[in-house]
C-alpha positions as CSV (number, residue, x, y, z in Angstrom):
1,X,-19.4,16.1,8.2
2,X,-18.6,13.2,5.8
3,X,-18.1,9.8,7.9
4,X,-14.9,9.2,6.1
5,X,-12.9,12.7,7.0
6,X,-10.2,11.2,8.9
7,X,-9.8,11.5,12.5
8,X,-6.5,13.0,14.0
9,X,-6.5,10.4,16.7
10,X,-4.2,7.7,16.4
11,X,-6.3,4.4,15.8
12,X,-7.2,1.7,19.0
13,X,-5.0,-1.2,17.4
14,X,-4.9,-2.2,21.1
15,X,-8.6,-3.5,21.5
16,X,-9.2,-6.7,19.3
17,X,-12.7,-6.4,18.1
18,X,-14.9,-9.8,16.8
19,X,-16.2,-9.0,13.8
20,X,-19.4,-11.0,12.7
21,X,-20.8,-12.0,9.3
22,X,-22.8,-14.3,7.6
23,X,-20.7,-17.5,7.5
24,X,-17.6,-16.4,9.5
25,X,-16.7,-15.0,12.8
26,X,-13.7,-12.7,13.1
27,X,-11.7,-12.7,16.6
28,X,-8.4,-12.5,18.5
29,X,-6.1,-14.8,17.3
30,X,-4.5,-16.8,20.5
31,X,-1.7,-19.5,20.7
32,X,-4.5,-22.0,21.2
33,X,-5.5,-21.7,17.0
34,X,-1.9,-22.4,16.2
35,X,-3.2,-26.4,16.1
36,X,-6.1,-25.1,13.5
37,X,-3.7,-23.2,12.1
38,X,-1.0,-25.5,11.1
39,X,-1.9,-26.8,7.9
40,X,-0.9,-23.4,6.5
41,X,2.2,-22.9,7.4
42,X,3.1,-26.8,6.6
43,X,1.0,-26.6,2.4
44,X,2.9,-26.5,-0.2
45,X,0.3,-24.7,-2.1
46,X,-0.3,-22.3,0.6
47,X,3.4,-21.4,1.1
48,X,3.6,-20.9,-2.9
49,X,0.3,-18.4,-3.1
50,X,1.9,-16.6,0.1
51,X,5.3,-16.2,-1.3
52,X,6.6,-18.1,2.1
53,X,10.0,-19.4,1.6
54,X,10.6,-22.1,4.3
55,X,14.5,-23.4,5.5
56,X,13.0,-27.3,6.9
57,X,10.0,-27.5,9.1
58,X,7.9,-24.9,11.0
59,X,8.7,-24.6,14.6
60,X,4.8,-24.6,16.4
61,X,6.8,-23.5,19.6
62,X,8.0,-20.6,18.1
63,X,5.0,-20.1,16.1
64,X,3.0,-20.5,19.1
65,X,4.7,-17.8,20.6
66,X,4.1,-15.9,17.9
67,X,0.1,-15.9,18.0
68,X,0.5,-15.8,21.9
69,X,2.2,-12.3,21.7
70,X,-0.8,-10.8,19.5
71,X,-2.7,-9.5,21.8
72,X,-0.2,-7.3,23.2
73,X,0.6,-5.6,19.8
74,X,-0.6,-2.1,19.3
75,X,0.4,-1.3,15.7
76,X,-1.4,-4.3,14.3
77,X,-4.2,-6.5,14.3
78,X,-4.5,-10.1,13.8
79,X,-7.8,-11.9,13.7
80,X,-8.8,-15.7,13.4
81,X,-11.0,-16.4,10.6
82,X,-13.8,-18.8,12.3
83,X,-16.6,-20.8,10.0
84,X,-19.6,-20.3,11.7
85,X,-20.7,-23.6,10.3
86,X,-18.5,-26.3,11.9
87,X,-17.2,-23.5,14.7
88,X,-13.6,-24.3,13.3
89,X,-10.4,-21.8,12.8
90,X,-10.1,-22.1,9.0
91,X,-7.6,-19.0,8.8
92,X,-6.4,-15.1,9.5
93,X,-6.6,-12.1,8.1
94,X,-4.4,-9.4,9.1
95,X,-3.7,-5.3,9.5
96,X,-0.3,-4.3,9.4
97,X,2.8,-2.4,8.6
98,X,0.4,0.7,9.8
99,X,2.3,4.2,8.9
100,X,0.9,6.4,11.0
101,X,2.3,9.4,9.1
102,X,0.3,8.3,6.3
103,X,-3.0,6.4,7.9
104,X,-2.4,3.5,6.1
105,X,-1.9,-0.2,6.7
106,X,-1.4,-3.7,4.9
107,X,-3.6,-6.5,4.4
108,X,-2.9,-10.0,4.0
109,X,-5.1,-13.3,4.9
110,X,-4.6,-16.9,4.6
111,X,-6.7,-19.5,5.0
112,X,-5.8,-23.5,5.7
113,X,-6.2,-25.6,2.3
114,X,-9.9,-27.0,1.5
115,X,-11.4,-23.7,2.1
116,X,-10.4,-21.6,-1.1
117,X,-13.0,-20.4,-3.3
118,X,-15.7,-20.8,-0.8
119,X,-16.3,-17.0,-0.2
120,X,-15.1,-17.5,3.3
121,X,-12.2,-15.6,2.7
122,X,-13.9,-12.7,0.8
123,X,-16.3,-12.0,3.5
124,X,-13.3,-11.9,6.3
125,X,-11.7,-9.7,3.9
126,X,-15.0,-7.1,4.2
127,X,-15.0,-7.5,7.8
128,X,-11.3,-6.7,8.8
129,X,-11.6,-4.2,6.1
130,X,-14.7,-2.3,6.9
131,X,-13.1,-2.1,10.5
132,X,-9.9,-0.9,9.3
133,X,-12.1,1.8,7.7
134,X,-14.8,2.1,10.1
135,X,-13.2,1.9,13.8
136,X,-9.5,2.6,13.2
137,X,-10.1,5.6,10.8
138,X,-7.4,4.6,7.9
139,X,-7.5,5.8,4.5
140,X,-5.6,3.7,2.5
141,X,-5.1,-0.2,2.9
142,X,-3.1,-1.9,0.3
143,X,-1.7,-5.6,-0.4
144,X,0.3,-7.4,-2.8
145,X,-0.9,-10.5,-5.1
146,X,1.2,-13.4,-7.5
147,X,0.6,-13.1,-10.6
148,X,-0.2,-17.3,-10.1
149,X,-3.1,-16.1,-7.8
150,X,-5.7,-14.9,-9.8
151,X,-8.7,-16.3,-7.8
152,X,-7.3,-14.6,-4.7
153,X,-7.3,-10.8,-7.0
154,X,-10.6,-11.4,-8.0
155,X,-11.5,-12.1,-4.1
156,X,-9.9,-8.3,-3.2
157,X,-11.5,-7.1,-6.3
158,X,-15.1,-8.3,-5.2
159,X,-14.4,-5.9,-2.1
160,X,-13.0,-3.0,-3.8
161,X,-9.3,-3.3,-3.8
162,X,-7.9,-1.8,-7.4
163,X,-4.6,-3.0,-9.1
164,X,-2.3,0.2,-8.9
165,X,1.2,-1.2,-10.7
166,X,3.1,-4.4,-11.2
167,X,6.3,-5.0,-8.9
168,X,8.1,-7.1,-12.1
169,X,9.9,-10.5,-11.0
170,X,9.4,-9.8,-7.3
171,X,9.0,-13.0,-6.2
172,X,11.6,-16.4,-7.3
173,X,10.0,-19.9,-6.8
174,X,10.8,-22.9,-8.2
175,X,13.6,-21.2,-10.1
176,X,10.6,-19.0,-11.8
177,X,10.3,-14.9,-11.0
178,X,6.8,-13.8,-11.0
179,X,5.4,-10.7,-10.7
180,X,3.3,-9.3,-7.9
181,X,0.2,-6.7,-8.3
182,X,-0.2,-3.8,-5.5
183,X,-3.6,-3.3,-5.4
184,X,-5.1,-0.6,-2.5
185,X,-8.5,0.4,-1.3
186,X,-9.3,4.0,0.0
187,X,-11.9,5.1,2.5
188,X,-14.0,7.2,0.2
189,X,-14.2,4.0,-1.9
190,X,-15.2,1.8,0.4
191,X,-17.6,4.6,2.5
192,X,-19.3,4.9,-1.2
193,X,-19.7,1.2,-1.7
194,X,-19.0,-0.7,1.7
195,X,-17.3,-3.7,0.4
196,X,-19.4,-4.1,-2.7
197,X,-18.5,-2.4,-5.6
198,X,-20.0,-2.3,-8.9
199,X,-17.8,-5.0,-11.2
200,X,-18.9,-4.8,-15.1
201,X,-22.1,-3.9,-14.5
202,X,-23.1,-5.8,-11.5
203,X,-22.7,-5.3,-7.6
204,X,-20.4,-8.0,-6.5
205,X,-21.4,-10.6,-4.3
């Protein structure tokens, strides 16, 4: 049997896997990253490449209490990115708005500012994604990107996401309306390249 027919069982969101690579470490997010974590919810860059509209400052209590319930989700699955490097919490990546019905999920990640266009963030996305693929038996994982993000689509591109459609003027900021791309990732795609699909000629990196 193929190893990407899908299972009927519904998927373990309830164990929180680490996930290694070659530069970063994937793991349970706890309320103890929220200090790490910080600097992306108080960028301005960040907020703008996430689409995060903010009414005055973050609350880290409430925030804190956010992270600190994540364990106890089982419909979701949020990871810390870790840089195996320094041994710092540079970010997340995330599965969620699963639909059973359907065996899909969402994907986002964010990482705190200084570590773009490192290739942290792509290999993060490969690991949460393989596992969303892999362990918890999905078939379709989809996100949305700014059209003022084009390093972070070339990122999902490297591991096999594909633009579907444009959602026009979905997002206002600074009194602009910019369009978002829904790009998706199935699981015969990624059980064909695993992350590293053929761009232009050449396997991506």
């Amino acid at each position: 049997m193929a190893d990407h027919v899908r299972s009927a069982s519904r998927p373990d969101f309830r164990t929180k896997p680490s996930l290694r690579g070659e530069q970063v470490l994937l793991r349970p997010v706890t309320a103890d990253d929220v200090p790490a974590l910080m600097p992306m919810f108080l960028d301005e860059e960040a907020s703008r490449l996430t689409g995060s509209h903010h009414d005055g400052a973050p609350d880290e209590g409430r925030i804190r209490a956010w992270y600190g319930s994540r364990q106890e989700q089982d419909d979701r699955l949020d990871l810390a990115v870790i840089e195996h490097g320094s041994g710092n919490v540079i970010g997340e990546a995330v599965l969620n708005e699963w639909d059973p019905d359907n065996e899909s999920c969402s994907f986002r990640i964010c990482l705190v500012p200084g570590t773009y266009g490192t290739g942290l963030g792509t290999e993060a996305t490969r690991l949460i994604i393989g596992y969303g693929f892999e362990e918890l038996r999905l078939h379709r994982i989809s996100l949305e990107v700014y059209a003022f993000n084009p390093r972070a689509r070339r990122a999902y591109e490297k591991v096999g996401f594909v633009a579907e459609g444009v959602l026009r003027d979905a997002l206002l900021w600074d009194g602009r309306r910019v369009d978002t791309t829904v790009m998706s990732i199935l699981a015969p795609e990624w059980f064909q390249h695993r992350g590293r699909p053929r761009i232009s000629g050449h396997t991506s990196a």
